[in-house]
BABA-798117 format. One record per atom (N, C-alpha, C): z, y negated, x; chain; atom name; residue number from 0. Coordinates in steps of 0.1 Angstrom, whole numbers, padded with zeros to 4 digits, m for minus. Each point is the difference from the previous one (the first is absolute). Example, Ala and Ser with C-alpha at 12.3 -4.5 7.8 and 13.67 -1.06 7.14 Angstrom:
BEGIN
pz  py  px  ch  at  i
0078  0057  0132  A  N  0;
0000  m0012  m0009  A  CA  0;
0000  m0012  0009  A  C  0;
m0007  m0011  m0004  A  N  1;
0000  m0011  0009  A  CA  1;
0008  m0011  m0008  A  C  1;
END
This chain:
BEGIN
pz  py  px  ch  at  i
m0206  0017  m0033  A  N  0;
0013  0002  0007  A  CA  0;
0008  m0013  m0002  A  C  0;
0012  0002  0002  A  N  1;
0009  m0012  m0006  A  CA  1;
0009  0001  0013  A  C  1;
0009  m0017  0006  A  N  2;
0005  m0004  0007  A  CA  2;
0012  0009  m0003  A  C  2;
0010  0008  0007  A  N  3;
0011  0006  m0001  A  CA  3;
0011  m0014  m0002  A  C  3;
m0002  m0009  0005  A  N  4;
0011  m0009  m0001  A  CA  4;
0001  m0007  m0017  A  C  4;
m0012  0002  m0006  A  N  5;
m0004  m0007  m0013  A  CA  5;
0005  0008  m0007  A  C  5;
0004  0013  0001  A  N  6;
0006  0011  m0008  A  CA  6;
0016  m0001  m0005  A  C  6;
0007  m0002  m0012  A  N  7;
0008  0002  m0002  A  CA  7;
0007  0015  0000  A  C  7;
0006  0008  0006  A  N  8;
0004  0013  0003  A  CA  8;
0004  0000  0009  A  C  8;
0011  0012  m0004  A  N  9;
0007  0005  0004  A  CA  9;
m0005  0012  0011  A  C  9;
0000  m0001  0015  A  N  10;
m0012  0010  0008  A  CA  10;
0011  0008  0004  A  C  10;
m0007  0015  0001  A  N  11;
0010  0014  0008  A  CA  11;
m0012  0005  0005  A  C  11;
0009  0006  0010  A  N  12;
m0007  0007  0013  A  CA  12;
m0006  0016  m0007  A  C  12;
m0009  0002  0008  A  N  13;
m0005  0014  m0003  A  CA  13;
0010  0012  0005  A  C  13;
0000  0009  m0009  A  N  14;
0011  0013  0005  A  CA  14;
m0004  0003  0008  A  C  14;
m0018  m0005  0007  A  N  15;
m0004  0008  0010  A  CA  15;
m0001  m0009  0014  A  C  15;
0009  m0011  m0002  A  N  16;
m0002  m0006  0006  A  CA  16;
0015  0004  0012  A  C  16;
0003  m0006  0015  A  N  17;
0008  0002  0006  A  CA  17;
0009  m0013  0004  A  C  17;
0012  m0001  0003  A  N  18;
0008  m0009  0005  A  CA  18;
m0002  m0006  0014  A  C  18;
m0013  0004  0006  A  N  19;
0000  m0001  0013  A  CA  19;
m0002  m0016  0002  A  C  19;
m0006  m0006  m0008  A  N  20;
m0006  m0012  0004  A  CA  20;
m0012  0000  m0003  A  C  20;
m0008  0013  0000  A  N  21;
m0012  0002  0003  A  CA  21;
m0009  m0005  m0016  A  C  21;
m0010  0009  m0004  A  N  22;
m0013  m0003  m0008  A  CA  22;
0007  0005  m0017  A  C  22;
m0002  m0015  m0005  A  N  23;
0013  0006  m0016  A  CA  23;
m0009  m0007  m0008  A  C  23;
m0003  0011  m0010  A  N  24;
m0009  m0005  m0011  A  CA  24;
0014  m0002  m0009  A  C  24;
0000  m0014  m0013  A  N  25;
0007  m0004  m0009  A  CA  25;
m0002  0002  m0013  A  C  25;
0007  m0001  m0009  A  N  26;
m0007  0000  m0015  A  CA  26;
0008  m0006  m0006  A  C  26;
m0007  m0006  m0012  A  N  27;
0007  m0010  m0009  A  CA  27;
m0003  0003  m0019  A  C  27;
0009  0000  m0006  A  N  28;
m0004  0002  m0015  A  CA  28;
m0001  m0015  m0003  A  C  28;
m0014  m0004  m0005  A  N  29;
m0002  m0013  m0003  A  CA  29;
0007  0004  m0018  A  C  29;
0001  m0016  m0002  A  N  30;
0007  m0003  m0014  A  CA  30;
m0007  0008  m0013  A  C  30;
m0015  m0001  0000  A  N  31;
m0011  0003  m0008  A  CA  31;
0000  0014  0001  A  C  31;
0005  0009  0013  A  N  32;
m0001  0012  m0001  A  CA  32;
m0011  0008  0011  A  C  32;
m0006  m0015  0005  A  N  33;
m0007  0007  0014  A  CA  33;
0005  0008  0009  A  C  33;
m0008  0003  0013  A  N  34;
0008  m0002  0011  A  CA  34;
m0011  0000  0009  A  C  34;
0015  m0008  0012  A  N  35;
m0005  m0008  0008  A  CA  35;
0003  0010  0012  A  C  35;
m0006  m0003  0015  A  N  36;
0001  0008  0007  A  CA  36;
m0003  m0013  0017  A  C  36;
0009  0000  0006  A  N  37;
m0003  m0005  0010  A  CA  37;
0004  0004  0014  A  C  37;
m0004  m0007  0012  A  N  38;
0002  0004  0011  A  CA  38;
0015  m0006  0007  A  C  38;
0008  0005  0003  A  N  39;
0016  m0004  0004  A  CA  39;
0003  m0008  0003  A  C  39;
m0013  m0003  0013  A  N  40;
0001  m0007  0014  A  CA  40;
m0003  m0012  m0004  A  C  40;
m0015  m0001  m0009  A  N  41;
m0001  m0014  m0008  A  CA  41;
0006  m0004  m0011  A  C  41;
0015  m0004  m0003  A  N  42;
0004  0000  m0012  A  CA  42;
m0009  m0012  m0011  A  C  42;
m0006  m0007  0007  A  N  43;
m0008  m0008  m0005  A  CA  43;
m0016  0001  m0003  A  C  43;
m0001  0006  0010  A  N  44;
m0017  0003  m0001  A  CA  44;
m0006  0004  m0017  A  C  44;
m0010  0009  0003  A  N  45;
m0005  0005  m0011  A  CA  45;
0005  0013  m0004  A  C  45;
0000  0002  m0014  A  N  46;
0007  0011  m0005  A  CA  46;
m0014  0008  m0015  A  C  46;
m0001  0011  0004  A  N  47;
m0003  0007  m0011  A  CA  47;
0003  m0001  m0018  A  C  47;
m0004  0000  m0009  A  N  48;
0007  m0002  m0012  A  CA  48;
m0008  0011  m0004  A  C  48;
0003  0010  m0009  A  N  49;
0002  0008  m0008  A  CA  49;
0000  0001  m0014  A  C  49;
m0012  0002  m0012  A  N  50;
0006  0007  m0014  A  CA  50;
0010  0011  0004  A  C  50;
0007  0001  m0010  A  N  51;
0004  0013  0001  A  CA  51;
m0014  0013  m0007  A  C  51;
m0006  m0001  m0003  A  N  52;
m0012  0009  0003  A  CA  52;
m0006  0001  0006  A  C  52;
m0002  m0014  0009  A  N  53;
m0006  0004  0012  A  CA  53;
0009  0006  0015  A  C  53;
0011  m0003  m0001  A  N  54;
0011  0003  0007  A  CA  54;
0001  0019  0000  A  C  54;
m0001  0002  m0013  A  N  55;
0001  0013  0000  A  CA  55;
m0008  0006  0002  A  C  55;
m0011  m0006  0000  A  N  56;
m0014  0007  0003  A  CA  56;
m0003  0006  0023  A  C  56;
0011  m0016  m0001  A  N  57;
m0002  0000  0019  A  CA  57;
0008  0010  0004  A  C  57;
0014  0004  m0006  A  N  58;
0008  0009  0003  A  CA  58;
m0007  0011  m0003  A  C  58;
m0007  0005  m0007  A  N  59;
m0001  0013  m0006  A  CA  59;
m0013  0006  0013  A  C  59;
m0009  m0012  0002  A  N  60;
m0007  0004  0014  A  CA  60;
0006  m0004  0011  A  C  60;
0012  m0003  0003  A  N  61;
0006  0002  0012  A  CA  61;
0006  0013  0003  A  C  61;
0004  0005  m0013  A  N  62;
0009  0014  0002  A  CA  62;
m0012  0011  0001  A  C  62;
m0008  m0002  m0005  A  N  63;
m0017  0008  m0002  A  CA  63;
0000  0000  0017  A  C  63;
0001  m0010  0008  A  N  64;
m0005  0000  0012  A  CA  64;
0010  0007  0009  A  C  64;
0012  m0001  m0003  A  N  65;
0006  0011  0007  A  CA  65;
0003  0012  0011  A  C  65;
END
């Protein structure tokens, strides 16, 4: 896991995420082509990093879970 603040990117909000204030997962396209994934609330904390093969691997069993 890697510090969110150490991250150069550009972070957007999840489409599934809401305006309330509430619980917002982020995402970031790292330079190299990763991605990064972190929690809103901690803009700094720790953040997720991603191959894009492993990325696509997490989405494909997230939609599987359904």
């Amino acid at each position: 896991m890697t510090r969110a603040g150490d991250l150069s990117v550009d972070w957007f909000s999840s489409s599934y995420s809401n305006d309330q204030g509430g619980e917002c997962v982020q995402g970031g396209h790292c330079a190299n082509g990763d991605m990064a994934v972190r929690d809103s609330k901690d803009p700094h904390g720790p953040a997720f990093r991603f191959t894009p093969a492993a990325w696509t691997t997490f989405i494909d069993h997230v939609k599987a879970d359904q």
